[in-house]
N, C-alpha and C positions, 0 to 999 in steps of 0.2 A: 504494500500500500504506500501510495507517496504522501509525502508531505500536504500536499494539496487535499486528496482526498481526506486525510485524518484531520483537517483541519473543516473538512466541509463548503469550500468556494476556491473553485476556478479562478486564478487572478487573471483578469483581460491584459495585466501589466506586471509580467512575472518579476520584472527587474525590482518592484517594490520588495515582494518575498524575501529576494536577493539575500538587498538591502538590507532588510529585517534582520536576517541572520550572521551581517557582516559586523564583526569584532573592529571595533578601532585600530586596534593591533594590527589586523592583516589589512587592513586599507594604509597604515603606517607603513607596512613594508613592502605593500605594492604598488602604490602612488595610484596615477592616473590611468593603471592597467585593470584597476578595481574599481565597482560598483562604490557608491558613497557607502558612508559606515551606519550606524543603524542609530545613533543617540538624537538625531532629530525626530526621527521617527517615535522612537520611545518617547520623547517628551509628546507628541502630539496622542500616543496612545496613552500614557500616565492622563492627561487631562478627559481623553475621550471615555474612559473605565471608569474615572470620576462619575462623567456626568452622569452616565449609564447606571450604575451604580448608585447613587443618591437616588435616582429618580425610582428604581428598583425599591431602594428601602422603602422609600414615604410610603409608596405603596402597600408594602407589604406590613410595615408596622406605620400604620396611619398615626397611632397615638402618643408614639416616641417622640422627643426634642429634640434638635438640632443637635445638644451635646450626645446624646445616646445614639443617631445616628450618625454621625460623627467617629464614635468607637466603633462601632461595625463595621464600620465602612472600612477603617484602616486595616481591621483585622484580616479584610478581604484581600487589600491590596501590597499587605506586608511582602517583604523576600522571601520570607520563606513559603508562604502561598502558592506565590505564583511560579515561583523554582520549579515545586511540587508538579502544580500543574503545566511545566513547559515539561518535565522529564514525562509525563503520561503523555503529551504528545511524541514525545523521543525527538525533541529540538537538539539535545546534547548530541544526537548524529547529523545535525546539518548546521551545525555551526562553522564559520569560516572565522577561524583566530591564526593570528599572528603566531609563528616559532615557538616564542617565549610561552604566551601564553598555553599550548598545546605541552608543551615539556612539564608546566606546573597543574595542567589538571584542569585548565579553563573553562572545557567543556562540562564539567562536573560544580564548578562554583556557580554557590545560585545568585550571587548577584549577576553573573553574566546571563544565567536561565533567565531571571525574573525579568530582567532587562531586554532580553529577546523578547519574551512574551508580550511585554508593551510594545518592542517596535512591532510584529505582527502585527497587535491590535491599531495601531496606525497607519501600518500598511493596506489593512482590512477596511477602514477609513478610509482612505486617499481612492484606495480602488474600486471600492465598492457602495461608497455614502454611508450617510449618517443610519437609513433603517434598517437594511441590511446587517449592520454592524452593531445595532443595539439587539437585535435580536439575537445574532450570535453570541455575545457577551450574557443574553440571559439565558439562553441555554446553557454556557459555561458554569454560570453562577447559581441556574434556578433551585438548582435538590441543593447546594451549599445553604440557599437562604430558607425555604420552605424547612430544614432540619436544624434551621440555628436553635440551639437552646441559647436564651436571653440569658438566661445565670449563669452560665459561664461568662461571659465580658460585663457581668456589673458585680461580680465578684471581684474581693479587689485581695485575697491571697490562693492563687492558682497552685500553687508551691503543696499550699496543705491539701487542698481537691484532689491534685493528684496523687498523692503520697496515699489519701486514704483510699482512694480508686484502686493505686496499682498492688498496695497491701493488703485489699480484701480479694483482687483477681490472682496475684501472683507471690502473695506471702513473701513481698522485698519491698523496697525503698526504691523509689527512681535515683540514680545517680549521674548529678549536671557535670559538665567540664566545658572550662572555656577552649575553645578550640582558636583560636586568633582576638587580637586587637589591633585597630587602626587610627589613626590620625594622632595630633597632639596632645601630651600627657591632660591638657584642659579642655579637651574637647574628642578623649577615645570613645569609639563604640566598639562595646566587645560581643562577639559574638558565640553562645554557647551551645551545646549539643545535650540532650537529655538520653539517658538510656534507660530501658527496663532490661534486665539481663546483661548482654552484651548485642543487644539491638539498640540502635539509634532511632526511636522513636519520631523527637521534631528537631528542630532549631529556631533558635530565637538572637535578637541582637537589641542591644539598648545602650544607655551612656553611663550605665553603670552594672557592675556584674551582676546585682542584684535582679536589677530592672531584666537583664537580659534573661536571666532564669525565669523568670516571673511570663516572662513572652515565651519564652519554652516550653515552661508547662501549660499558658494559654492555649498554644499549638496541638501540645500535646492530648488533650484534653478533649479538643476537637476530632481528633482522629480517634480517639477510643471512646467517646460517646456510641 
């Protein structure tokens, strides 16, 4: 099955898909021999998944506030989301990166998944209009929203929900590990991996190691509802 098919639309303008899929990196190292790279794109799908998105929640919880959808919303559009969901499409096989990035695994880090996923969804935009592409997006999203349980995102320690979840299923403790941190000592986000076993259940990232567990187990939590 190709790409095209598992995503569900014929592009009239494959060069956009391309696009989607092309790493800065290998546009870095190929110049003018390479399609553009995909971060504009991404920024036009980050804003298109919004709007898609918002208009999805109101809907579906008419009586939430702004701040309440607001928390779902990001939950939906976190990294590790949509990582998730670019690896069930098997994007990690058609990514186009750069040397570098291929030697460390690019293909596999989900900021580059999540970030493909956006540029798609902009590509999907550009090519195909605005209804087309709100509809695919609620097909992506509709069983995510229709099964949200609300008490998990207005809970505010995920940490103990899970601990007691995975100790009455599996008689253990989840155990977090920071797996990376980035940027300056006043402004790192660290990003952590939870395990039940020696499975890696979610990932989660925040600006402190606390908060980054706390989005782990949020993660977490969701998938084993």
């Amino acid at each position: 099955m190709t790409l095209q098919e598992k995503l569900g639309h014929r592009f009239q303008n494959e060069s956009l898909l391309v696009q989607a899929l092309t790493h800065k990196s290998f546009h870095n190292e190929n110049g003018e021999s390479s399609p553009g790279h995909n971060e504009r794109l991404e920024f036009l799908g980050d804003a298109v998944l919004d709007l898609v998105l918002s208009d999805l929640l109101m809907q579906r919880f008419p009586e939430l506030p702004e701040g309440d959808l607001s928390k779902i919303r990001a939950s939906f559009v976190n990294e590790a989301v949509l990582a998730q969901m670019a690896q069930e499409f098997g994007l990690d096989q058609y990514m186009r990166l750069g040397r570098g990035e291929i030697l460390t695994g690019g293909a596999a880090k989900p900021r580059i998944l999540a970030s493909a996923l956006e540029a798609i969804i902009g590509a999907y935009y550009q090519d195909a209009g605005f209804q087309p592409s709100y509809e695919w997006i609620s097909q992506l999203f509709g069983s995510r929203i229709d099964n949200l349980d609300l008490s998990l995102h207005f809970a505010t320690d995920y940490k103990t929900r899970l601990q007691e979840l995975v100790q009455e299923r599996h008689k253990e403790a989840p155990r977090y590990a920071v797996t990376k941190s980035e940027g300056p000592d006043h402004e790192k986000t660290f990003y952590v991996d939870v395990r039940i076993g020696e499975r890696v259940v979610a990932s989660g990232q925040g600006r402190s190691k606390k908060s980054a567990e706390q989005e782990a187990a949020r993660v977490a939590l969701e998938s084993l509802k």
